[in-house]
C-alpha positions as CSV (number, residue, x, y, z in Angstrom):
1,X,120.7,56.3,-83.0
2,X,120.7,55.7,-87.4
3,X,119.0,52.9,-86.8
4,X,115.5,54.0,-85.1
5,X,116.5,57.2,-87.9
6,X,116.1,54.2,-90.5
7,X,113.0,53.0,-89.0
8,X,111.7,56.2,-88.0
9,X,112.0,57.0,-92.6
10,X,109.6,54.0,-92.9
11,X,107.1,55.4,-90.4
12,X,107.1,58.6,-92.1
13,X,105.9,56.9,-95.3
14,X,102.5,56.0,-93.2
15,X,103.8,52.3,-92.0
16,X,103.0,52.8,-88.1
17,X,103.5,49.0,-87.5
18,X,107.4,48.3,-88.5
19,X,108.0,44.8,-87.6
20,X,111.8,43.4,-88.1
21,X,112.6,40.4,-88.4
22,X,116.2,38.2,-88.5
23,X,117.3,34.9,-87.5
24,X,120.3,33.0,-85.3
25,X,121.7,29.4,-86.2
26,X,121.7,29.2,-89.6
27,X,125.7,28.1,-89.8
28,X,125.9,25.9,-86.7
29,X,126.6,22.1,-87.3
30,X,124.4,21.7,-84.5
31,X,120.5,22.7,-83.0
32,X,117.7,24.6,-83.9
33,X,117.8,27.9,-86.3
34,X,115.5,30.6,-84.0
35,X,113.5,34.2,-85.9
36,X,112.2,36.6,-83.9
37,X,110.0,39.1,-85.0
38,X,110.0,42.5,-83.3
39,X,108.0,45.7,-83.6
40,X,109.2,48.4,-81.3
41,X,107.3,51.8,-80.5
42,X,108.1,54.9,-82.7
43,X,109.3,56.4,-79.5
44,X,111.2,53.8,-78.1
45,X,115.4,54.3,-78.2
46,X,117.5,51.7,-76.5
47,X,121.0,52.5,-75.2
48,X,123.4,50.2,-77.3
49,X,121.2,48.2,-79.7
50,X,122.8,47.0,-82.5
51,X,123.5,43.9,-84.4
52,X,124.1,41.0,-82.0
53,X,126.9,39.9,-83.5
54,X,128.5,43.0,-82.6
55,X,127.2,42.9,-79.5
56,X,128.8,41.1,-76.2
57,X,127.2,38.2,-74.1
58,X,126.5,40.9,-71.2
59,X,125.6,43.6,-73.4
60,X,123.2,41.3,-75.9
61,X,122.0,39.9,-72.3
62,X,120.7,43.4,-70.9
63,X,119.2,44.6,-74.0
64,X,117.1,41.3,-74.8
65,X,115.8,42.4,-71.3
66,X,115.2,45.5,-72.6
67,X,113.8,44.8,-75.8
68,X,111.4,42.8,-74.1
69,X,110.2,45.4,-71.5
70,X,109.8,48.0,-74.2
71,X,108.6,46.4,-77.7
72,X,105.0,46.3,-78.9
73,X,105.4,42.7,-79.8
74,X,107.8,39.8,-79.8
75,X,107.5,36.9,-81.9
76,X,110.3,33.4,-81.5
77,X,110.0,30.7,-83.2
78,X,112.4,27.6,-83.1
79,X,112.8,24.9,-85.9
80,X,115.0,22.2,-84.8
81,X,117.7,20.0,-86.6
82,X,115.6,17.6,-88.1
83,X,113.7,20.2,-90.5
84,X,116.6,21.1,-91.5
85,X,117.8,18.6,-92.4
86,X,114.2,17.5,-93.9
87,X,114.2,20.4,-95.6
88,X,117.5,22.6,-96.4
89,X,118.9,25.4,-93.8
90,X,117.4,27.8,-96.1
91,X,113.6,26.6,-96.4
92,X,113.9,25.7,-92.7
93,X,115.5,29.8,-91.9
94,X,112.1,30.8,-94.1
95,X,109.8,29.1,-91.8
96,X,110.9,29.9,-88.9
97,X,111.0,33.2,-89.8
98,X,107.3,33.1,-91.1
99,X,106.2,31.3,-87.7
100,X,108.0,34.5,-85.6
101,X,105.4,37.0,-87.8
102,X,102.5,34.6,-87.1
103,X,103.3,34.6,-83.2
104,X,103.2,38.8,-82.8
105,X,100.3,40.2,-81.3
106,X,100.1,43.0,-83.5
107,X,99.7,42.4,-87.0
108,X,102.3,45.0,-89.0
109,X,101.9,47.5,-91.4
110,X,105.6,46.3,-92.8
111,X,107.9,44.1,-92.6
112,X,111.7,45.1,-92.2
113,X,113.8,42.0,-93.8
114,X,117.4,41.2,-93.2
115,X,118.9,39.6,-96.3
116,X,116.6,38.2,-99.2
117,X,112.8,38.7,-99.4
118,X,111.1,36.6,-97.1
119,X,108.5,34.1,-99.6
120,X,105.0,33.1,-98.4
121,X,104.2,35.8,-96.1
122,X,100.8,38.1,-96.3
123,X,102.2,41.0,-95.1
124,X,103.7,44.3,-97.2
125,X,107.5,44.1,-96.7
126,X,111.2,45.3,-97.7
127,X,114.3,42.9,-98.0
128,X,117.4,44.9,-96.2
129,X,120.6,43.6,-96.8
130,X,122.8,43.7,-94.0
131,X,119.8,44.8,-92.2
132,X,120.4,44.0,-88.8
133,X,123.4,46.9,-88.9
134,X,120.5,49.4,-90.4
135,X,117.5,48.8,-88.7
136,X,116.6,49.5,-85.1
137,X,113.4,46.6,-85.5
138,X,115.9,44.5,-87.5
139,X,118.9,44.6,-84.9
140,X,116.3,43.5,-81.9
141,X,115.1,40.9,-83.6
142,X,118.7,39.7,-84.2
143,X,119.5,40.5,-80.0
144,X,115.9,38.3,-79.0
145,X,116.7,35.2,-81.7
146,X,120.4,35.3,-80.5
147,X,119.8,35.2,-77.0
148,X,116.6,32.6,-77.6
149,X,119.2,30.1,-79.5
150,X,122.1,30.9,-76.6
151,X,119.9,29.4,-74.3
152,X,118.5,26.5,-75.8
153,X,122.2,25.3,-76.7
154,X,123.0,26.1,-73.4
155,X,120.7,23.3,-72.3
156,X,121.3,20.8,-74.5
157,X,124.8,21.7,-73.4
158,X,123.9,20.1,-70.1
159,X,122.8,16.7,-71.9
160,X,125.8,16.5,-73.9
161,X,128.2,18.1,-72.2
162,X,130.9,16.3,-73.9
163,X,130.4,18.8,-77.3
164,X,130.9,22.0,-75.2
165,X,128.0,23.4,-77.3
166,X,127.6,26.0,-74.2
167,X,131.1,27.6,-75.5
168,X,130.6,27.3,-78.7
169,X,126.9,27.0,-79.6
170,X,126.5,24.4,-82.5
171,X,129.2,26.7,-84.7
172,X,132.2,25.1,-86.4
173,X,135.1,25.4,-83.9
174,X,138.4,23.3,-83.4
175,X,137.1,22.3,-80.2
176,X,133.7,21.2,-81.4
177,X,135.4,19.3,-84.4
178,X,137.5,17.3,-82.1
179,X,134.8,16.5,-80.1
180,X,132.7,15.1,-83.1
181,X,135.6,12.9,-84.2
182,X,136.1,11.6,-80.7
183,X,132.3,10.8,-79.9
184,X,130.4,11.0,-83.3
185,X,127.2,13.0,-83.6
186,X,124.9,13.2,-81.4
187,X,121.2,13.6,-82.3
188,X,120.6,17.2,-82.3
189,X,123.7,17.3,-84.7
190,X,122.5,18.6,-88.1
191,X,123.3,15.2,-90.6
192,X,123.2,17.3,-93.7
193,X,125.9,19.8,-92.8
194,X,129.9,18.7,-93.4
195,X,131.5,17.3,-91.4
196,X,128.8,15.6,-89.6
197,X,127.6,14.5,-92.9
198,X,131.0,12.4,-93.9
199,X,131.1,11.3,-90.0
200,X,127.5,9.8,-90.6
201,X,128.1,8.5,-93.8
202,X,131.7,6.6,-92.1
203,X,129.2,5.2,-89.3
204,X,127.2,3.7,-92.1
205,X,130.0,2.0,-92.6
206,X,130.6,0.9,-89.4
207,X,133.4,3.1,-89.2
208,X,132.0,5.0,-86.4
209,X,129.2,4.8,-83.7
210,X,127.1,7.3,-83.9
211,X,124.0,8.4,-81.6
């Protein structure tokens, strides 16, 4: 249990309110990126948390469940494909990430980080890097935004099934590449990530159809 120990250090400072916060989606050539916030009890210890890359389907599955029974707020928040391309996978990961915190209930005493410092937010907090490893708030916000985005491409999966995005959710496999050469983008492919980028640039063209 080191990562509710990690959390727990925090709490013993006099931060009662430990919110973490992480994101899914940011390398995907398709679909939204998804944050969730999460602040969990001082008391609460679940059975297997840890990052959600680390995690399986099944396993990330039970403990979203979980997470959700037990924490003291949840925050999602989804920022689809055309922010970022409006605006840069990066600046688009930030806001989402800021609308997660504005969607808890609870308003924290800190706010638990992974990677860089999070700009534009009113709230006292601490950048973690490779946080979602470290931090018991950190990891279940990683399981909840995972899980969130899993879904969602697993629905758009069923309008264009010809991408497979419910394999391979948006990310950058030899499958989804052939796919993309075969049909073009489609329009929740992000048009400022490579290859989709060249593939739109070639329909401009009028090397390729595209939408």
């Amino acid at each position: 249990m080191k990562l509710f120990d990690f959390d727990d250090r925090y709490r013993l400072k006099g931060f009662q309110s430990v919110a973490g916060v992480d994101e899914a989606g940011r390398g995907p050539w398709a679909g939204p990126v998804v944050a969730a916030a999460v602040i969990l009890p001082a008391e609460a210890r679940i059975e297997g948390l840890n990052d959600s890359k680390k995690l399986t389907e099944f396993s990330r599955e039970k403990i979203f469940n979980l997470i959700n029974e037990r924490a003291l707020a949840v925050g999602v928040a989804v920022v689809g494909q055309e922010v970022i391309d409006s605006v840069n996978i990066l600046q688009a990961t930030y806001t989402a990430m800021r609308q997660a915190l504005d969607k808890l209930a609870l308003v924290p005493d800190l706010v638990l980080v992974d990677g860089w410092p999070l700009p534009g937010i009113r709230f006292k907090q601490e950048n973690i890097i490779g946080g979602d490893a470290k931090s018991a708030s950190i990891a279940a916000a990683s399981v909840i935004a995972k899980v969130t985005r899993d879904g969602i491409m697993r629905d758009i999966s069923l309008k264009y099934p010809q991408y497979d995005f419910a394999r391979h959710k948006g990310y950058g496999t030899k499958r989804h590449k052939e796919a993309l050469e075969k049909y073009g983008p489609c329009p929740v492919h992000r048009k400022s990530f490579s290859p989709v980028r060249e593939l739109v640039s070639r329909g401009a063209e009028g090397e390729a159809v595209l939408f």
